[in-house]
C-alpha positions in Angstrom: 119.8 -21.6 94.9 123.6 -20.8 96.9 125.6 -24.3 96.8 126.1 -24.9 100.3 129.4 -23.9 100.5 128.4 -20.1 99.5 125.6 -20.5 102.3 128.2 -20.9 104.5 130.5 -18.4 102.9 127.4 -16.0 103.3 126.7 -16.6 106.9 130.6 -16.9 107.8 131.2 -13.0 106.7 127.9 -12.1 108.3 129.5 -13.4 111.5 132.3 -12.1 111.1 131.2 -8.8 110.3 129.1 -8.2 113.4 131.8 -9.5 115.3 134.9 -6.9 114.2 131.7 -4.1 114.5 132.3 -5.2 118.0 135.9 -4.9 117.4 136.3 -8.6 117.7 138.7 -11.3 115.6 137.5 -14.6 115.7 138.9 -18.1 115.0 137.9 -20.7 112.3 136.5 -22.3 114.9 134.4 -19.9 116.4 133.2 -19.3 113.0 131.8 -22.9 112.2 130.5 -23.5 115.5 128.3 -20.0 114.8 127.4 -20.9 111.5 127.0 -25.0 111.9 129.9 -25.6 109.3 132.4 -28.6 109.6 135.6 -26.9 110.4 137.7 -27.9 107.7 134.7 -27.6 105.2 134.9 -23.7 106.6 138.3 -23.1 106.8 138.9 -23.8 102.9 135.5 -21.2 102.2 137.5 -18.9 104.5 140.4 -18.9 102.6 138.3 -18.1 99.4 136.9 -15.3 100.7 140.2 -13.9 102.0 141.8 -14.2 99.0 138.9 -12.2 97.5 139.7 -9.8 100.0 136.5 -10.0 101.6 137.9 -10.9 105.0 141.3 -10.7 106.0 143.1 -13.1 108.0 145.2 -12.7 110.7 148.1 -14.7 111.5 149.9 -15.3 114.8 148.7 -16.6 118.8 145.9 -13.1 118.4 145.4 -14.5 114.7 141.6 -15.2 113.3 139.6 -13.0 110.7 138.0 -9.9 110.7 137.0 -7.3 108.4 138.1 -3.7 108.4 135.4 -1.2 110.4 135.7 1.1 107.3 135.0 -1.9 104.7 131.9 -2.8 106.1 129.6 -0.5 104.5 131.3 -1.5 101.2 131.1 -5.4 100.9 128.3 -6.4 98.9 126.7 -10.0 99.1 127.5 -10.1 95.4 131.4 -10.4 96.8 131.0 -13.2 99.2 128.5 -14.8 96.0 130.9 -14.0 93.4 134.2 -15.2 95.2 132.1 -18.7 96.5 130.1 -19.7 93.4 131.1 -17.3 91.1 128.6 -15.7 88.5 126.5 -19.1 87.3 123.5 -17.8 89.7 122.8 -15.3 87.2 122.7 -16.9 84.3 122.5 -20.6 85.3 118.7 -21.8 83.8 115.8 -22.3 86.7 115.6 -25.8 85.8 119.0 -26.9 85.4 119.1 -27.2 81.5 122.9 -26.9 80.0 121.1 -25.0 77.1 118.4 -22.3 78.0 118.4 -18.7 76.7 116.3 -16.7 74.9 116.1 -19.0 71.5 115.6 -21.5 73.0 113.8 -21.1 76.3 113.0 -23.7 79.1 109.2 -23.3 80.3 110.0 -21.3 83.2 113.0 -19.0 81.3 110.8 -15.9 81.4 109.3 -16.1 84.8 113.2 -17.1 86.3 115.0 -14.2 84.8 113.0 -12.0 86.5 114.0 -13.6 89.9 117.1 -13.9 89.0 117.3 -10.1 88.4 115.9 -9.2 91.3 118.3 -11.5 93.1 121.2 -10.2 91.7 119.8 -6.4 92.7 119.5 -7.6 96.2 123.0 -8.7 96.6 124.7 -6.2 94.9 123.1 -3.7 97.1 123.1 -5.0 100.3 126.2 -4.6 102.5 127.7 -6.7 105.5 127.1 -3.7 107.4 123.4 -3.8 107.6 123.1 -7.4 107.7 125.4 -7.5 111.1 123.2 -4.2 112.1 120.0 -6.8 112.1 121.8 -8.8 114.3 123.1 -6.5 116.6 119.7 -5.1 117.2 118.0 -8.6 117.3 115.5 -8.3 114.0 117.7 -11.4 112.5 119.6 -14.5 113.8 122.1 -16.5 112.3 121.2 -19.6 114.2 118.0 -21.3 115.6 
C-alpha cells in the first residue's frame, strides 16, 4: 500500500521519535541499521522529511536528527505519508487502474474507498508520540 520508501520514511520518524523522547540525536546511520534501510536509500528519505519539517537535522561533529519533545504529540502519520508519497494513497484506485472513480468504477471501487477512508482517518490521527510510547513500553517493535 506505502511505496517502500514511505515504509521506511514511516519507520525512520518512529525511531527517531522514541529516540529524542529519550533526549537522544541519532545518525543516518543509526537510523538505517534500526530500520533495515540501505544508507544512502535513507539518507535521501531523510532529507524529505526534513524539509517537510517533520524531523530536523542537525549539523556539526553532535549533528544527526531529532524531533522537537513539544512536536511529538503533533506529527501525524499523514505528514511523514504526505511528504514521502504524497496524497495518491487516497485516491489512487485498489487495483491500479489510471481511470477509476465513481462513473466509472473498477469492481472493487466501492469496497476500497471505504479502506481507504479509514486509512486515511488512522494516519491523520495518530501521532509519533504514541507510536514511540508502544515502543518504549514494549507493546510494538520496529524490528524482528
Amino acid at each position: 500500500m506505502f511505496s517502500k520508501a514511505c515504509e521506511y520514511g514511516i519507520k525512520a520518524s518512529i525511531f527517531i521519535a522514541f529516540s529524542s523522547s529519550e533526549g537522544k540525536r541519532v545518525t543516518p546511520k543509526e537510523i538505517a541499521e534500526e530500520i533495515n534501510s540501505p544508507q544512502a536509500f535513507t539518507a535521501k528519505i531523510l532529507q524529505a522529511l526534513a524539509k517537510h519539517n517533520v524531523i530536523n537535522s542537525v549539523k556539526g561533529a553532535y549533528g544527526g536528527f531529532e524531533i522537537d519533545k513539544n512536536n511529538l504529540s503533533k506529527i501525524k502519520l499523514a505528514q511523514i505519508v504526505n511528504a514521502i508519497d504524497g496524497d495518491k494513497i487516497y485516491r489512487g484506485c485498489g487495483l491500479g487502474l489510471e481511470k477509476c472513480d465513481e462513473n466509472h468504477p473498477c469492481p472493487v471501487h466501492d469496497k476500497f474507498k471505504s479502506i481507504r477512508n479509514n486509512l486515511q482517518y488512522m494516519l491523520e490521527n495518530t501521532t509519533l508520540e504514541e507510536l514511540a510510547l508502544d515502543i518504549k513500553s514494549g507493546t510494538s517493535f520496529l524490528k524482528v
